[in-house]
C-alpha positions as a Markdown table, in Angstrom:
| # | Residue | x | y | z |
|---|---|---|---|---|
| 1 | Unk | -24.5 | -43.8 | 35.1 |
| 2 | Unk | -25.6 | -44.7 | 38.7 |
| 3 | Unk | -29.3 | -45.3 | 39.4 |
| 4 | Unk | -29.3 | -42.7 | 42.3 |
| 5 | Unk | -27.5 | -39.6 | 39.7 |
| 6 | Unk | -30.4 | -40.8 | 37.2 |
| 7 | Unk | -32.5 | -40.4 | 39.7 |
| 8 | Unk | -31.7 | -37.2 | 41.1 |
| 9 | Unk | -31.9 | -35.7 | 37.6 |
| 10 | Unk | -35.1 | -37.5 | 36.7 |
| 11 | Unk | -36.5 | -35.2 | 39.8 |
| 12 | Unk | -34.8 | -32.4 | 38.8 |
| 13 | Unk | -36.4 | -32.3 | 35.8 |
| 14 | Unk | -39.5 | -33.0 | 37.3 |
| 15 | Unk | -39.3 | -29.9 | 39.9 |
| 16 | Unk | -38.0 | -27.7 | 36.9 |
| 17 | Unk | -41.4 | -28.7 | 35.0 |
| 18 | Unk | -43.9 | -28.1 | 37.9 |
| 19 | Unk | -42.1 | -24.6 | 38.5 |
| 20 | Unk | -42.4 | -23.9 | 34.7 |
| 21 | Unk | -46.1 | -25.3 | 34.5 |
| 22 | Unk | -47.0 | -23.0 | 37.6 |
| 23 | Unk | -45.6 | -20.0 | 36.4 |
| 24 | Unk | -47.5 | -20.8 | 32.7 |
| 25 | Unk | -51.1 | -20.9 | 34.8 |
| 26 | Unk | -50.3 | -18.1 | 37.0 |
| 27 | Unk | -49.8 | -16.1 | 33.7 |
| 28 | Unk | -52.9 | -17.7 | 32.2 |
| 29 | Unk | -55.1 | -16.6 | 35.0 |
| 30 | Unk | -53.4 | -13.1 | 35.6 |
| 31 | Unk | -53.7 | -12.0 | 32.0 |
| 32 | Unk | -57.2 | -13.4 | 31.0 |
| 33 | Unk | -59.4 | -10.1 | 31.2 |
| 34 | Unk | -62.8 | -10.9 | 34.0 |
| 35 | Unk | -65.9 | -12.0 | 31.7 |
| 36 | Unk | -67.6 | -8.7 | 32.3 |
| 37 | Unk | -64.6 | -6.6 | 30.6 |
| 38 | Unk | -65.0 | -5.9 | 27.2 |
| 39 | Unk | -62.5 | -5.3 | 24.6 |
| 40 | Unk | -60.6 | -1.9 | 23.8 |
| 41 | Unk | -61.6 | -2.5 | 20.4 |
| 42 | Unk | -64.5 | -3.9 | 18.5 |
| 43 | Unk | -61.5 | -5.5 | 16.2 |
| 44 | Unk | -59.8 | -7.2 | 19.0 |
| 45 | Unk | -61.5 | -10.6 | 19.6 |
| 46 | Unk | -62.2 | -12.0 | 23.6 |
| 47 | Unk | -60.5 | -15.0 | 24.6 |
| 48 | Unk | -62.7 | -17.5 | 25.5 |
| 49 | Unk | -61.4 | -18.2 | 29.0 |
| 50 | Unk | -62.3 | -22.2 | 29.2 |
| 51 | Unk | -60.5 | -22.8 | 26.3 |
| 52 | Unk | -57.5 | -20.4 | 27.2 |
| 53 | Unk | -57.5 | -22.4 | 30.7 |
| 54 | Unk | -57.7 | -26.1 | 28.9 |
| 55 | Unk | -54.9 | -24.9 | 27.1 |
| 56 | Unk | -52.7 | -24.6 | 29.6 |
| 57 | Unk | -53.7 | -27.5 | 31.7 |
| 58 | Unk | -53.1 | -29.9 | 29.0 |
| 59 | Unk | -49.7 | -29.4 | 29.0 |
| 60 | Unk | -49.6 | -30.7 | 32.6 |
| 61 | Unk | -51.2 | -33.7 | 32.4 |
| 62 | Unk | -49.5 | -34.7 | 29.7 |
| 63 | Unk | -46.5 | -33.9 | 31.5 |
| 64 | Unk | -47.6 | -36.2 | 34.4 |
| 65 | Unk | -48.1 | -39.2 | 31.8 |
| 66 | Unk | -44.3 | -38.7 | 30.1 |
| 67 | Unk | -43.0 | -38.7 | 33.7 |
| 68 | Unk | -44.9 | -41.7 | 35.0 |
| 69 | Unk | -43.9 | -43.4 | 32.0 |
| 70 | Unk | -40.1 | -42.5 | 32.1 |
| 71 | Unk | -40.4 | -43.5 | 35.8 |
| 72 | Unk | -41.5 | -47.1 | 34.7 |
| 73 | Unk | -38.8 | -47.4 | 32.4 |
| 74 | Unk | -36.3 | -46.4 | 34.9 |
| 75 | Unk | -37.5 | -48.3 | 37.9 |
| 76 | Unk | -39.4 | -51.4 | 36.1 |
| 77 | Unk | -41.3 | -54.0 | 38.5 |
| 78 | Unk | -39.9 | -57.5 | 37.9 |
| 79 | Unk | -41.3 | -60.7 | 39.2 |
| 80 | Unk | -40.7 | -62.6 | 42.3 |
């Protein structure tokens, strides 16, 4: 395969991850209930909101790391 079509999909890929990872937070932050709220039940436990965030940051920094990575190995520095 040609560098410049490995390329192009490596950023594909990349853009289709970011959109994904967005749309994960924006659902994290939309359904987590205000600190004040509480539940409709006494049997249905409160998500603890730092965690429920940490959880779906992770995710995108280790994203970050596989891409850098696979952008090494695609595009490796050599010596002059």
């Amino acid at each position: 395969m040609s560098t410049g079509l490995l390329d192009a999909l490596f950023w594909v890929a990349v853009v289709g991850c970011a959109i994904s990872q967005l749309f994960i937070l924006r659902a994290v932050f939309r359904t987590l209930p205000p600190r004040s709220s509480s539940p409709d039940a006494p049997s249905v436990p409160v998500p603890n909101r730092p965690q429920e965030i940490a959880w779906a940051i992770l995710p995108a920094f280790l994203l970050v790391a596989v891409f850098l990575g696979a952008w090494r190995v695609m595009h490796p520095v050599t010596a002059p």
